[in-house]
Every structure is written in structure tokens, then in C-alpha cells.
FISE-459221 format. One line per field, with one value per atom (N, C-alpha, C, O): residue number from 1; residue in one letter; x, z, y. Coordinates in nm, 3 decimals. Atoms other than C-alpha are relative to their C-alpha. Example, Ala and Ser with C-alpha at 12.3 -4.5 7.8 and 13.67 -1.06 7.14 Angstrom:
BEGIN
nr: [1|1|1|1|2|2|2|2]
rest: [A|A|A|A|S|S|S|S]
u: [0.089|1.230|0.090|0.194|-0.082|1.367|-0.077|-0.026]
w: [0.000|0.780|0.000|0.066|-0.006|0.714|0.073|0.090]
v: [-0.119|-0.450|0.120|0.118|-0.119|-0.106|0.109|0.220]
# end
This chain:
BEGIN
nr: [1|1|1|1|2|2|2|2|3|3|3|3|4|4|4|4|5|5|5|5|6|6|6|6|7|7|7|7|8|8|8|8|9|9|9|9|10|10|10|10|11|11|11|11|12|12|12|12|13|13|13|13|14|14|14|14|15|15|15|15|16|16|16|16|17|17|17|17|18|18|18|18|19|19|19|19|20|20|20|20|21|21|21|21|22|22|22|22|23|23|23|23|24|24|24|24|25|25|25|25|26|26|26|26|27|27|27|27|28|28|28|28|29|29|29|29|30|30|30|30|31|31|31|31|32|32|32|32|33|33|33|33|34|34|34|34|35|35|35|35|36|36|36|36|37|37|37|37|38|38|38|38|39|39|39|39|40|40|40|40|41|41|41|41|42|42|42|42|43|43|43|43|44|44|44|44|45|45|45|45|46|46|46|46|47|47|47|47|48|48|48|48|49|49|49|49|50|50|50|50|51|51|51|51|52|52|52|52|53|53|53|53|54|54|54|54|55|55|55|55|56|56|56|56|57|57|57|57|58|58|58|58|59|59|59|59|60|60|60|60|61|61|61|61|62|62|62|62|63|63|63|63|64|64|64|64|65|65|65|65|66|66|66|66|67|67|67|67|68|68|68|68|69|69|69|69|70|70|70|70|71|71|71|71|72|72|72|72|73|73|73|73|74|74|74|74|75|75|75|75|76|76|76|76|77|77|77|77|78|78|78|78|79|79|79|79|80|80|80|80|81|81|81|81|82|82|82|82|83|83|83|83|84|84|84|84|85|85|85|85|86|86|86|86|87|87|87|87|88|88|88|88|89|89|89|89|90|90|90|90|91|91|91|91|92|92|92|92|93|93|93|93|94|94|94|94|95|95|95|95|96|96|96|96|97|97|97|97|98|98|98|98|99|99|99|99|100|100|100|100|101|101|101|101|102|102|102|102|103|103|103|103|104|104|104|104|105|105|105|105|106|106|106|106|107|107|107|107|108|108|108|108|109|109|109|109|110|110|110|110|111|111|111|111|112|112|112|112|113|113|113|113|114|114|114|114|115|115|115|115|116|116|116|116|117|117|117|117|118|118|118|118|119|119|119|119|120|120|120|120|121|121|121|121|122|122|122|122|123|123|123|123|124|124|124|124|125|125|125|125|126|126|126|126|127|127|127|127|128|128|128|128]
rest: [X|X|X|X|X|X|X|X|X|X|X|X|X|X|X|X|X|X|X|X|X|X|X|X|X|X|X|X|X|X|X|X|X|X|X|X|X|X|X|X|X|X|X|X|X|X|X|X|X|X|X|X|X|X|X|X|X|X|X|X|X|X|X|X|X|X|X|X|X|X|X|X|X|X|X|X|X|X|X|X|X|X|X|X|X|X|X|X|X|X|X|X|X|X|X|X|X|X|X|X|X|X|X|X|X|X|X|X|X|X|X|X|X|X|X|X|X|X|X|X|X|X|X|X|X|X|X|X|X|X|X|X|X|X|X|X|X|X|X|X|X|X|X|X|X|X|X|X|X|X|X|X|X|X|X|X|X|X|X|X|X|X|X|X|X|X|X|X|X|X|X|X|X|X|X|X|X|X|X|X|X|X|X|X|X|X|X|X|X|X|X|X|X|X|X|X|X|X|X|X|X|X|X|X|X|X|X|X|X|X|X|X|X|X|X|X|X|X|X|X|X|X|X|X|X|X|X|X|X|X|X|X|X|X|X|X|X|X|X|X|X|X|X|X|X|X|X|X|X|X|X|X|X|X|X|X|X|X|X|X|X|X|X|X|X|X|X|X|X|X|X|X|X|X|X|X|X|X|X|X|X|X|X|X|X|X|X|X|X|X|X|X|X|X|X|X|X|X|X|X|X|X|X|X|X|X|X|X|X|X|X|X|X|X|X|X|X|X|X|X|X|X|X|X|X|X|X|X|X|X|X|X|X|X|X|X|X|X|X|X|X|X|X|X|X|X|X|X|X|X|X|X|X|X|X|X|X|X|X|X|X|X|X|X|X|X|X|X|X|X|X|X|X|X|X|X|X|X|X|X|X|X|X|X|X|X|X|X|X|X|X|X|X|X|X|X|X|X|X|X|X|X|X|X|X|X|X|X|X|X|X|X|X|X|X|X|X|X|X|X|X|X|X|X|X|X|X|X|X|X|X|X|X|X|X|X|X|X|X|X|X|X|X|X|X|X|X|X|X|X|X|X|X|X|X|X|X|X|X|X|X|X|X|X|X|X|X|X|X|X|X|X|X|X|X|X|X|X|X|X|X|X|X|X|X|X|X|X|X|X|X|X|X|X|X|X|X|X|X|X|X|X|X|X|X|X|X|X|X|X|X|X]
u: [0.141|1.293|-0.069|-0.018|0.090|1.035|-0.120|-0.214|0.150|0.774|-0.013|0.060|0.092|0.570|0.049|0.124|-0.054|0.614|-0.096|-0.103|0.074|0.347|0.040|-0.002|-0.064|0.575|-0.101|-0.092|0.038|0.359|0.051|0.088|-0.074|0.523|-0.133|-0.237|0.066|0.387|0.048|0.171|-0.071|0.441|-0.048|0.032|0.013|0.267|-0.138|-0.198|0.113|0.023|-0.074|-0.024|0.115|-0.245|-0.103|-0.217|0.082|-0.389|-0.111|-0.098|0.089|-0.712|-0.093|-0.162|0.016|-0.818|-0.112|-0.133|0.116|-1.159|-0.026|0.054|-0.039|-1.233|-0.151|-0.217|0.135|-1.565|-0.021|-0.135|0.059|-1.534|0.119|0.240|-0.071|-1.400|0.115|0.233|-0.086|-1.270|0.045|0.116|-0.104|-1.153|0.097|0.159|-0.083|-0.959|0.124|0.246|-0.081|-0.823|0.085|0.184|-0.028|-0.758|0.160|0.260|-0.087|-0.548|0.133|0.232|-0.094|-0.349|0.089|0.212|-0.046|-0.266|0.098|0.196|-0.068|-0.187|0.074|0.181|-0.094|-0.066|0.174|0.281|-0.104|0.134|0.060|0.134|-0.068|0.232|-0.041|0.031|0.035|0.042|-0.062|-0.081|0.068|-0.133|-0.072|-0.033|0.111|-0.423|-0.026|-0.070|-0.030|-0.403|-0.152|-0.147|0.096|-0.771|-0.136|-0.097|0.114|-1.130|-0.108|-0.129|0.076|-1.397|-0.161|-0.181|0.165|-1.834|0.022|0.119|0.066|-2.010|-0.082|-0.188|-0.115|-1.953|0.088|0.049|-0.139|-1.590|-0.062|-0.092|0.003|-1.672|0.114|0.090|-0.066|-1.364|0.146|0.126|-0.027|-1.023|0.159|0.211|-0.087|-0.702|0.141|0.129|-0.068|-0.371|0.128|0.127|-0.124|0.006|0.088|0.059|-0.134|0.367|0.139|0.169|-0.084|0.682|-0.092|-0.204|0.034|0.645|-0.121|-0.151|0.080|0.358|-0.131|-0.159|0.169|-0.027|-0.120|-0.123|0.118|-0.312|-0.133|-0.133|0.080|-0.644|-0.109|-0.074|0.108|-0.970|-0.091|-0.118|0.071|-1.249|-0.178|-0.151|0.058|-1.599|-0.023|-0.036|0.036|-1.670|-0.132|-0.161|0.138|-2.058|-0.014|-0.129|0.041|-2.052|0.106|0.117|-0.105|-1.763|-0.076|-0.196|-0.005|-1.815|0.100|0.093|-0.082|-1.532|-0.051|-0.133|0.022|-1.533|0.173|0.264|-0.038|-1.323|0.132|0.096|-0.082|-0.986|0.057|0.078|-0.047|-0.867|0.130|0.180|-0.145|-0.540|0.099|0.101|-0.126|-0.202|0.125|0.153|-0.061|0.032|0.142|0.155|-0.100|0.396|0.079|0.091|-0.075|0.586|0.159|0.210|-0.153|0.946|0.038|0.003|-0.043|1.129|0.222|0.312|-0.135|1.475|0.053|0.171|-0.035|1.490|-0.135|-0.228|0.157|1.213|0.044|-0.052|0.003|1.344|-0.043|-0.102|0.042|1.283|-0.137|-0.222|0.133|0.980|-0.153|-0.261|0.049|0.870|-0.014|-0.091|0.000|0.975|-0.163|-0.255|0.148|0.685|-0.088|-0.176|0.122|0.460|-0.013|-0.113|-0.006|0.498|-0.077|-0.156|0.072|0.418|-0.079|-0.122|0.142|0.162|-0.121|-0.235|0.098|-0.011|-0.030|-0.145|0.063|-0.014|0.015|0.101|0.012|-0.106|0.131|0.128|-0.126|0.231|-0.029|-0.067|0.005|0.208|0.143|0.186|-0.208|0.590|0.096|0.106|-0.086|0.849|0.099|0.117|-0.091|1.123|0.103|0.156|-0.072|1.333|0.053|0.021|-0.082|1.638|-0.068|-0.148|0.051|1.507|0.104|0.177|-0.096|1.733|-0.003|0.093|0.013|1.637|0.045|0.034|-0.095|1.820|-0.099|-0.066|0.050|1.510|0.000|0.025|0.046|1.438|-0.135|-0.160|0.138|1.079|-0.073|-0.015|0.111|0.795|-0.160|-0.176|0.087|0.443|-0.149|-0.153|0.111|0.106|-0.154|-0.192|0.111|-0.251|-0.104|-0.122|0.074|-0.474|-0.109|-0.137|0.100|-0.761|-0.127|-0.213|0.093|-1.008|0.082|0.021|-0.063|-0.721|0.051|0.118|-0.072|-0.584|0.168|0.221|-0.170|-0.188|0.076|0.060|-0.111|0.076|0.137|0.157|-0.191|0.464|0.082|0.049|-0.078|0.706|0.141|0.155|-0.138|1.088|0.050|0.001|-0.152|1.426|0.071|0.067|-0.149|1.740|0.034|0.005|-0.103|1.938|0.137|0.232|-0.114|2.185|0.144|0.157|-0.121|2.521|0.095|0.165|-0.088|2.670|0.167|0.238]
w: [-0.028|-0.934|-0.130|-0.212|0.158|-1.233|0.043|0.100|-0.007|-1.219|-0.130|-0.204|0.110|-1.489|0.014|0.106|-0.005|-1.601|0.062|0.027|-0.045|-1.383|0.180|0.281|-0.163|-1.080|0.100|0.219|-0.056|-0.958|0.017|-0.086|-0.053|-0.751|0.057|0.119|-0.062|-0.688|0.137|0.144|-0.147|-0.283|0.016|0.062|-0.065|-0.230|-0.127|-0.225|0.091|-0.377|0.133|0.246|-0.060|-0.205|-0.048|-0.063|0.110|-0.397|0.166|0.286|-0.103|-0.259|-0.024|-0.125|0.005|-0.224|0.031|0.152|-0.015|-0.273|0.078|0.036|-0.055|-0.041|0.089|0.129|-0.017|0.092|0.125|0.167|-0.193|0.490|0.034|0.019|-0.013|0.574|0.162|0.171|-0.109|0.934|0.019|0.117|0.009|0.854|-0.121|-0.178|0.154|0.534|0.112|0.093|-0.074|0.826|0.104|0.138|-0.084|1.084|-0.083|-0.029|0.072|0.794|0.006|0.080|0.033|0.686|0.177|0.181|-0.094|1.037|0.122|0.184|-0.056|1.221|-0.065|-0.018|0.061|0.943|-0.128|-0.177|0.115|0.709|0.092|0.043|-0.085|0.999|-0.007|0.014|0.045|0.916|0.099|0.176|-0.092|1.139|-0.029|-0.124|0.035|1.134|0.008|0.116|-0.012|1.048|0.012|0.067|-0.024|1.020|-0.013|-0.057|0.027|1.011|-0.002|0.085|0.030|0.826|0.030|-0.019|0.032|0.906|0.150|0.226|-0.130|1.189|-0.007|0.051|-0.008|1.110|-0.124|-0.222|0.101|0.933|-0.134|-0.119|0.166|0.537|-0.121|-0.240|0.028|0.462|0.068|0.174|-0.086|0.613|-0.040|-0.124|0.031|0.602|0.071|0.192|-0.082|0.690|-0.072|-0.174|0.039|0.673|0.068|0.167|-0.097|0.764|-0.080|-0.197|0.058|0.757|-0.093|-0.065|0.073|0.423|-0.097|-0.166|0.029|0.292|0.051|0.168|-0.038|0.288|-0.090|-0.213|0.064|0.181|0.048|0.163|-0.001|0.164|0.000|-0.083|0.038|0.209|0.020|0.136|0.030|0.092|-0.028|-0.092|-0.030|0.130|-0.127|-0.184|0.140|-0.222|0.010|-0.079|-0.027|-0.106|0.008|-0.023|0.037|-0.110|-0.087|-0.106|0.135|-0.387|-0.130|-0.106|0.115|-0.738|-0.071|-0.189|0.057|-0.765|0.047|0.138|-0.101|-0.708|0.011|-0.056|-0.103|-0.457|-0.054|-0.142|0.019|-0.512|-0.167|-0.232|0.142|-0.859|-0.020|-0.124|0.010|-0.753|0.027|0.087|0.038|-0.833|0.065|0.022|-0.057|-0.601|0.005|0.011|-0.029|-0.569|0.128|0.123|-0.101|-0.259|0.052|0.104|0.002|-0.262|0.211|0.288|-0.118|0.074|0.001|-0.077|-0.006|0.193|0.010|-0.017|0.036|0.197|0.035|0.112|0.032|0.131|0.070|0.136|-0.036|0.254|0.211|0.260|-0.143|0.655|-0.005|0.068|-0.006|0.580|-0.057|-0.005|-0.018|0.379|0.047|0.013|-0.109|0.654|0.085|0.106|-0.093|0.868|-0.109|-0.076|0.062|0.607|-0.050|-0.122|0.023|0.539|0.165|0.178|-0.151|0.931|0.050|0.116|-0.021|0.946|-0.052|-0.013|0.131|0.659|-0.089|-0.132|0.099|0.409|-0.116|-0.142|0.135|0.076|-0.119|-0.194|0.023|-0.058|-0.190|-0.226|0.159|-0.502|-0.093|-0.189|0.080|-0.579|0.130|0.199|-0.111|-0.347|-0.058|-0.180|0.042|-0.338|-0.118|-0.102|0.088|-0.657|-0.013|0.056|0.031|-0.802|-0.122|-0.136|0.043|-1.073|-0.123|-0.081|0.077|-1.408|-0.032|-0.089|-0.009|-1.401|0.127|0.137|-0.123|-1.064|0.138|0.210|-0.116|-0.778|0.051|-0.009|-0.091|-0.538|0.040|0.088|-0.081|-0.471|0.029|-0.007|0.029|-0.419|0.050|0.098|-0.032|-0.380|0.045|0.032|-0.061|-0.236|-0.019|-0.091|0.087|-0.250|0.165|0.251|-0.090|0.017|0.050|-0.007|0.027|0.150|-0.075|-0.083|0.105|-0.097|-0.192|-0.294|0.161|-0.414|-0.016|-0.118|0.024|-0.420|0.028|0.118|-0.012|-0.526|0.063|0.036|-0.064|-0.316|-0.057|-0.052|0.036|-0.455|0.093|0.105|-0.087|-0.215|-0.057|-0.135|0.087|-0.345|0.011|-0.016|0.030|-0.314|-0.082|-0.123|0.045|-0.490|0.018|0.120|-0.047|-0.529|0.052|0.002|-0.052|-0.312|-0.037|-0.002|0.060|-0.459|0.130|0.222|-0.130|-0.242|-0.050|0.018]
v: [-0.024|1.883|0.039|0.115|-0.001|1.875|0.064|0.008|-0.139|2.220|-0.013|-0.080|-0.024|2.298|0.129|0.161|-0.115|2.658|0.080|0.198|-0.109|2.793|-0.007|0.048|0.018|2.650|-0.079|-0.050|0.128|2.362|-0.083|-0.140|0.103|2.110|-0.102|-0.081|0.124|1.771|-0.034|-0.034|0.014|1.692|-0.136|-0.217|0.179|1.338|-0.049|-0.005|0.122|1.069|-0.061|-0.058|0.057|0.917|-0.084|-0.040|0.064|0.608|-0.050|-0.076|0.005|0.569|-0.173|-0.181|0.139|0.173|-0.053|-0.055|-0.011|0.070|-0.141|-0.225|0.107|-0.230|-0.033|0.063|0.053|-0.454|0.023|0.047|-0.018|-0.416|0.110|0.096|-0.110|-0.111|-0.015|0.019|0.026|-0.203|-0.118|-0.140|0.138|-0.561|0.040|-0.050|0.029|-0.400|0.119|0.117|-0.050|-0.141|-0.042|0.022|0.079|-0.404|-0.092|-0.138|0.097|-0.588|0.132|0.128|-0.118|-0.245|0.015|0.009|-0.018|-0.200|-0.089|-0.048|0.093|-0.551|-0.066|-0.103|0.075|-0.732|0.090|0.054|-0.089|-0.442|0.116|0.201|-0.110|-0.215|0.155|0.252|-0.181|0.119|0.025|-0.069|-0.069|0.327|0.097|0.164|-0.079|0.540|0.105|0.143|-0.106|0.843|0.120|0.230|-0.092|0.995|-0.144|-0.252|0.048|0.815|0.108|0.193|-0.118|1.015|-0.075|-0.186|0.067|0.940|-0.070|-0.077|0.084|0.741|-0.071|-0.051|0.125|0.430|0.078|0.142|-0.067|0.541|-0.073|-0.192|-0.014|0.526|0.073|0.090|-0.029|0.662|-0.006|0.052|0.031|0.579|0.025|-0.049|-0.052|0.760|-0.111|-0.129|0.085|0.496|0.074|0.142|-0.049|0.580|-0.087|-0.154|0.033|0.465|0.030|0.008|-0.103|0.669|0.066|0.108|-0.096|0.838|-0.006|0.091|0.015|0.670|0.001|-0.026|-0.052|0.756|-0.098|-0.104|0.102|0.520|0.043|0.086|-0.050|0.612|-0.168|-0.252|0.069|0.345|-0.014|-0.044|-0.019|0.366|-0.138|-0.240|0.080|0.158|-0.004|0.105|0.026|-0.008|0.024|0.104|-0.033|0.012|0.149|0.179|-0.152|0.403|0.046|0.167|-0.053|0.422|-0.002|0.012|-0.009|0.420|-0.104|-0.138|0.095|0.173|-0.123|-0.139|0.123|-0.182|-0.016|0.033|0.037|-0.341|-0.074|-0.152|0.053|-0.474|0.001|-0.102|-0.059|-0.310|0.068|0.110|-0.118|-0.123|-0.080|-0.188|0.058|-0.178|0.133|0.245|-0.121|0.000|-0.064|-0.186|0.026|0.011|0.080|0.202|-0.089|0.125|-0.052|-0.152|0.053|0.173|0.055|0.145|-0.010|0.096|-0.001|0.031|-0.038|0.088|-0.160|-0.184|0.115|-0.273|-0.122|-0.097|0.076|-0.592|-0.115|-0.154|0.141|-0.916|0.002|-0.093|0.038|-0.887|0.059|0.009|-0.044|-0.684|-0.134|-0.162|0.120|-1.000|-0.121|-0.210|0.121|-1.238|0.028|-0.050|0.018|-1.062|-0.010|-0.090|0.022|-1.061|-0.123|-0.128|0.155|-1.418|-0.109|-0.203|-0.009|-1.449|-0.030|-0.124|-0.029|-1.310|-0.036|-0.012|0.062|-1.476|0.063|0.051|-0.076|-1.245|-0.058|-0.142|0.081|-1.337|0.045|0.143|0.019|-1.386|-0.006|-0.118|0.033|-1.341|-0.036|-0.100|-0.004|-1.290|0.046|0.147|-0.043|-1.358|0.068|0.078|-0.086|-1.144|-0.042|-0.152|-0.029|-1.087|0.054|0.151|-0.078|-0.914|0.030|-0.063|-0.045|-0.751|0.050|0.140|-0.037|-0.698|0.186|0.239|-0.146|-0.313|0.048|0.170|-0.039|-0.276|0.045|0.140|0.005|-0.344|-0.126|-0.230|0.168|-0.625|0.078|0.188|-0.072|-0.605|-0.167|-0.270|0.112|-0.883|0.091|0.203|-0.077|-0.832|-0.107|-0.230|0.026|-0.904|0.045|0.138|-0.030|-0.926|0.047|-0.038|0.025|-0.785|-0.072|-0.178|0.114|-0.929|0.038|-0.050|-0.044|-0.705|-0.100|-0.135|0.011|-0.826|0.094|0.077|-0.104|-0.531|-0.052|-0.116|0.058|-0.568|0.137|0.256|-0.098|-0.393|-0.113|-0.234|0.039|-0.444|0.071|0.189|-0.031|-0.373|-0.003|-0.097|-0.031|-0.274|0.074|0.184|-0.095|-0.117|-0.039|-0.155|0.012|-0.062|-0.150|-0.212|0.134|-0.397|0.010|0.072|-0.058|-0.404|-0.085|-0.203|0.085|-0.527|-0.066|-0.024|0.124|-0.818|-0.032|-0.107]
# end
């Protein structure tokens, strides 16, 4: 475990994903990538909290952000990628790099939502 000397621990991340239609970019996160919704902030939601298992995603309306829309580069490590990219192949997701072994010791591939925003997906390689 890595503290600082005033004993601050880091507990999670939360990249927050700036994106053009806020409930077609939640509709995607949810039917096509398997997450679920963990909070919606405003009336109409302008802010939009998603998770699954141990991960947390945050998104955000590019029209009341400061960012624009499809700029993030996320990686999320799993316990294994190839049936996860069978459904996402499926389902139609925008497929950039199919799965790979990785000479640094991951298998990942990755994807583009429907803002552009890249998600990489990747575990451990598992020795056959």
C-alpha cells in the first residue's frame, strides 16, 4: 500500500466522460457494456453516475461541461476479455482492437463509444 507521509490513501477513481446525449450515452453504458445506474443528478439528469462490480463511471453533458465530448482514454482491468468481447461484438459495439496478447503480460482490446470516447478492456495473460 503506497501513503504519503501524512497517511492519505487513495480508495477509487472515477473518470468522468464528457458525452453529446446524455441518456442515449446512458442507454449505451448500460444495454450494450453491462453497467448500471448508480445515481442521476438534475431534472432532466445532467449528470450521470454508472458502475459495474468494482468500477464507477461518471457522465457528464458536454453542453453544460467545459469539456468536449469524446476525449477520454480509459482503461479497465477485468478478470478476463475474450467472452466479454464476444458480447460486445454482438451487440455492435464499435470494435478498435480486437483482443491481443500483449508482450508486457495483458490481453486487452478496446473500443470506442458512441461520443469516441476509448474504453480498453484487459487482464493478465493467461498462460495456456
Amino acid at each position: 500500500m503506497n501513503t504519503d507521509t501524512n497517511g492519505t490513501r487513495f480508495q477509487c477513481c472515477s473518470p468522468i466522460l464528457s458525452v453529446n446525449n446524455l441518456l442515449r450515452s446512458r442507454d449505451f453504458y448500460v444495454k450494450k457494456l453491462g453497467f448500471k445506474v448508480s445515481f442521476e443528478w438534475g431534472n432532466p439528469p445532467s449528470y450521470i453516475g454508472i458502475e459495474r462490480d468494482d468500477v464507477t463511471l461518471h457522465l457528464s453533458d458536454a453542453k453544460q461541461s467545459k469539456h468536449d465530448s469524446g476525449k477520454c482514454n480509459i482503461n479497465i482491468v477485468t478478470n478476463e476479455v475474450d467472452r466479454y468481447f464476444s458480447r460486445c461484438q454482438q451487440l455492435g459495439v464499435d470494435i478498435i482492437i480486437e483482443p491481443t496478447d500483449r508482450e508486457y503480460g495483458m490481453r486487452d482490446f478496446g473500443i470506442k463509444d458512441i461520443d469516441g470516447n476509448i474504453l480498453n478492456f484487459g487482464c493478465e495473460v493467461i498462460q495456456r
